[in-house]
N, C-alpha and C positions, 0 to 999 in steps of 0.2 A: 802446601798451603794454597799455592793456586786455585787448584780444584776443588777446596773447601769457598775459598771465595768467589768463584762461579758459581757454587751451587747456590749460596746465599745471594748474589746479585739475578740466578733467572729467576729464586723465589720470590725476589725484591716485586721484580718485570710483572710476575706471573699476578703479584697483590696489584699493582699498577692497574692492571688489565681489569680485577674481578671489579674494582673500585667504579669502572667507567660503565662495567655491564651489572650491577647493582646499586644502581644509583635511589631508585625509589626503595629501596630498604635500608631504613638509616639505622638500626642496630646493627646490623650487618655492614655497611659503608664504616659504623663507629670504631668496630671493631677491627678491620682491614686498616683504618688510617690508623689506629694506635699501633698496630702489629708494623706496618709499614713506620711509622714514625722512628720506632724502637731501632731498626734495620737502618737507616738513612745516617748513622754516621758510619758505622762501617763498611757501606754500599761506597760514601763519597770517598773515604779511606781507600777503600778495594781502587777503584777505579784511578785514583791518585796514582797508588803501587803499578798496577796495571802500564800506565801510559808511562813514568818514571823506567821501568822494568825495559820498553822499548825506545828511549829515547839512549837508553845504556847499550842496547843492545847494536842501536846505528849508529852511535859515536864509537863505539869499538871497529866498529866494520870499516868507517871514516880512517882509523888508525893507521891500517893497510896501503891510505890513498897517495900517490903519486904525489901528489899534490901539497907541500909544504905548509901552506897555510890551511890548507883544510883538516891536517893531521895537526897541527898546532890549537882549531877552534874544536878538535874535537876532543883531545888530552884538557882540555882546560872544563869541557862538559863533563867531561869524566870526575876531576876533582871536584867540583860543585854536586854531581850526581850520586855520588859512591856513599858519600857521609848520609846523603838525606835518602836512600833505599834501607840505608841500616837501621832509622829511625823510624822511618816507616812498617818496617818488618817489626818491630819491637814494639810499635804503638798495636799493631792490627795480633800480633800476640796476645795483649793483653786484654784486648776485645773479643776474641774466640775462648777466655779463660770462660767454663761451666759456672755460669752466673746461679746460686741457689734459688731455685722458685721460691721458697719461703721467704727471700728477703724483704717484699716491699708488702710484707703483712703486717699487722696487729699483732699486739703480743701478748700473752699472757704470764705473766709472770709469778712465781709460788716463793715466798721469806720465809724462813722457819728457822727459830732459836735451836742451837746445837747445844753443843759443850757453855756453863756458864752461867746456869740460873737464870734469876730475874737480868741479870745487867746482860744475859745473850738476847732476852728479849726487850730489852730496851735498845740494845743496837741495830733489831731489828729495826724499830720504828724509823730509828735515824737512820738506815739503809731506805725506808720505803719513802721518807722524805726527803732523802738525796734523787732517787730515781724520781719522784714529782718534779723537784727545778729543773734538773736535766730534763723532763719530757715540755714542763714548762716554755724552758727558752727552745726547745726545737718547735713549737707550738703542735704538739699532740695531745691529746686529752687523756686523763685517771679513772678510768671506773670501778672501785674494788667491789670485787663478786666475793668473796668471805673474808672471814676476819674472827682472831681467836684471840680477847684482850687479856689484861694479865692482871689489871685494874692497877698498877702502878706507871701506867704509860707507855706501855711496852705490849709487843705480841708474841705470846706461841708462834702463831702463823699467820701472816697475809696472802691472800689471792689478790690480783687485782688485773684488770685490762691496760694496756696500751694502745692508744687508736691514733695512728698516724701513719703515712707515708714512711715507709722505708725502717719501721720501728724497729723490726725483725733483724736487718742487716748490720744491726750496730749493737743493740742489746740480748744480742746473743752471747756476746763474749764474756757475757755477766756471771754465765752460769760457771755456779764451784764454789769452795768454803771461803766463806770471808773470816779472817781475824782481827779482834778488835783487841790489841792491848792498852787497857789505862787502869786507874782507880776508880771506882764504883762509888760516887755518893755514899753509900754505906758504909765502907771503910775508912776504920777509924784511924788505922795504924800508915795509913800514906802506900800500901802494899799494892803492885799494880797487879789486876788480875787480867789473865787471858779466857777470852768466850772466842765460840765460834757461831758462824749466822750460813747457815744452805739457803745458794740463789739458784731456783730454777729456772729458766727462759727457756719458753714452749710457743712456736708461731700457733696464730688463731687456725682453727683446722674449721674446714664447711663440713656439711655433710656428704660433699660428692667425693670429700677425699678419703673419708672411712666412714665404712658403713658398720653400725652395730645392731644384727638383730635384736631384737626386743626378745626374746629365749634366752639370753644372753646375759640379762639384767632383774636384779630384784629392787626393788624401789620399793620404799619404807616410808611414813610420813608421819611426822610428832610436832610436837609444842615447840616453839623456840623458846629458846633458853636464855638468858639474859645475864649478868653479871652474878657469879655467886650460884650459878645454875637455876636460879627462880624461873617459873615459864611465866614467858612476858606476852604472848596468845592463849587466848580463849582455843582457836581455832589450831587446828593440825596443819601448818604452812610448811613448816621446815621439811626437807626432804633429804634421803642418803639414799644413795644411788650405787649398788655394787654390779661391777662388772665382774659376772661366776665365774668364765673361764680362765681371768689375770689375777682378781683377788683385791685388784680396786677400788677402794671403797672415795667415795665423794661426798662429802654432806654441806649443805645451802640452807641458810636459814634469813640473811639478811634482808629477801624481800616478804614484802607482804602479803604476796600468795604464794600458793601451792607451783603454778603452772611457772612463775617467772622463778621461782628457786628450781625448778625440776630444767630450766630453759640453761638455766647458767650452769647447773649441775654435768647437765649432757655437755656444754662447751668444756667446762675445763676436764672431762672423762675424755673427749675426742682430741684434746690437744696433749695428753698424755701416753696416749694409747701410740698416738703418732709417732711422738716423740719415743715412744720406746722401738717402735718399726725400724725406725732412723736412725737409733744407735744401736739394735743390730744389723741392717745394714751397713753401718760405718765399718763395725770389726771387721765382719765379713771381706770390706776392701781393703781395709789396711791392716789386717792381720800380721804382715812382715813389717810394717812402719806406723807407728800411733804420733801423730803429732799433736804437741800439746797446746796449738794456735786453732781453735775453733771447733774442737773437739767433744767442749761440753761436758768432761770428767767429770764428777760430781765429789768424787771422792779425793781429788786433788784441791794443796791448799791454793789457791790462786793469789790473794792479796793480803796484804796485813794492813791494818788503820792503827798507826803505833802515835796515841794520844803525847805523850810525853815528850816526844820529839817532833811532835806536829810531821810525821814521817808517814808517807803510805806509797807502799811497795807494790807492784805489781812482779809476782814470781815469774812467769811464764815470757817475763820481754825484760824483768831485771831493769823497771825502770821506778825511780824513784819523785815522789814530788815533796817537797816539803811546806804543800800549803792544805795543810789537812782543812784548816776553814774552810778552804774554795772550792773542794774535791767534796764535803760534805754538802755545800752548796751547790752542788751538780755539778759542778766542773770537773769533767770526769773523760772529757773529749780526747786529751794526751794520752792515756791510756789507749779507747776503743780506736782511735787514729794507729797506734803503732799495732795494735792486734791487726788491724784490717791491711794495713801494709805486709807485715808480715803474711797475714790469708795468701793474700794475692800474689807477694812473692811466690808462696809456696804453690799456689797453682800454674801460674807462667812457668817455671820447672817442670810439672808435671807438663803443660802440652809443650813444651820445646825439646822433652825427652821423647814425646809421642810420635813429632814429625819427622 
């Protein structure tokens, strides 16, 4: 661990230094002070460890001494010192944990009614306006890029953006079958029915992070469609976008031109494409161990919303709340709090089995 903390404290040095010899270029100073900024608590950590580490090392030596009371001031540094190297080592563990690049992105997220008819696409909506208060009280903003109604209140399917700080690190653990058990408006007999609702969570992707030839793609463009399929353009705005070699298909229709449905089309095709890179890179590592904390399954049930009992379960941490009003209110933080503990357990394991 030493030597991982060297390394990062002469890199620390080394940003120190360009800082002072690129002063008149402030994109370049901006980006050195952020990269440095990021580094400066486990720099001030390191160097804590560091001096703690020798201050242990000359009260042991003290222990040896002739000298009665100098081997008495230095047994008494000892107990003071021993507890707070342990804690130290354990905080700066968790600061070397492989922090995800994706995390402090944008999100785009994809709702799509499962099992369940109209009332699986009615709980979509009320999934996509729980994730609004949630984004709400963190103060991030809603942009939805498509939308497929049902004309009773309800969606097929929503796309939609997340634009905030840190979106990515927390609503990621969203993805996987949600279940909704209750009784449907419609029923007449009091009989609760079960739907299912697929949540995707895909961080926003640029283009320096995949690139997609233009050979690659067939791009198609028509009328939009409107309630009941009537085309509600004169003009050919809507666009669907297949990507040849995966079978992808994308279609935008909700803006007014051509150019900003083909804009949004390509965002949510690169944030898919990604995300499919990512989850075969995942097997690939953990082929001998799948854990079911951050994993992204799609195919696993993750939560149940059980109306009757005002009950919603989280499978994966087996924890329970019984204030389905709050939790449909975006209160939803008890959950992503014990998934993200859980994460970070599991990666503290993984580097304390590395060193």
């Amino acid at each position: 661990m030493l030597e991982k903390l060297q390394a990062i404290e002469d890199h620390y040095n080394e940003i120190t230094r360009q800082l002072g010899e690129n002063a008149e270029d402030y994109q370049m100073v901006a980006e050195l002070a952020k990269e440095r900024s990021d580094l400066d608590p486990i720099v001030s950590k390191a160097r804590e460890y560091k001096t703690t580490l020798r201050s242990i090392e000359q009260a042991q030596a003290l222990q040896n001494s002739e000298d009665d009371e100098l081997r008495q001031l230095a047994e008494m540094e000892l107990e003071e010192l021993s507890p707070r190297i342990v804690e130290l080592e354990n905080e700066i563990k968790a600061m070397l944990i492989p922090k995800d690049p994706r995390d402090g992105r944008n999100v785009i997220m994809e709702i799509r009614a499962g099992t369940g008819g109209d009332e699986a696409a009615l709980f979509v909506a009320d999934l996509f306006r729980m994730y609004t208060y949630f984004a709400d009280r963190k103060g991030w903003k809603i942009e939805v890029l498509s939308e497929n109604e049902t004309g009773i209140g309800g969606f097929k399917e929503i796309i939609f953006m997340v634009k905030g700080r840190g979106a990515y690190s927390q609503l990621k653990f969203e993805s996987g079958v949600h279940r909704v058990q209750r009784i449907p408006t419609t029923e007449t007999q009091g009989r609760i029915h079960t739907s299912t609702v697929t949540v995707v969570v895909m961080a926003e992707v640029q283009d320096v992070d995949i690139e997609i030839p233009e050979s690659d793609l067939r791009i198609d463009v028509y009328k939009s469609a409107g309630a009941g399929g009537q085309n509600v353009q004169k003009n050919s705005t809507a666009v669907r976008i297949t990507h040849i070699p995966s079978g992808l298909v994308v279609a935008c229709q909700d803006e007014r031109s051509q150019l900003q449905n083909r804009l949004r089309g390509m965002s949510i095709l690169r944030a898919r494409l990604y995300e499919i890179e990512e989850q075969k890179r995942r097997q690939e590592l953990e082929a001998d161990r799948r854990s079911q904390v951050g994993t992204g399954e799609r195919s696993e049930k993750i939560r149940t919303y059980n109306y009757p009992q005002s009950r919603v379960t989280d499978h994966r941490i087996n924890v329970s709340s019984y204030n389905l009003t709050g939790v449909m209110s975006g209160n939803i933080d008890e959950f992503i709090d014990e998934l993200a503990q859980r994460e970070e357990a599991e990666r503290l394991a993984s580097v304390g089995s590395e060193s």
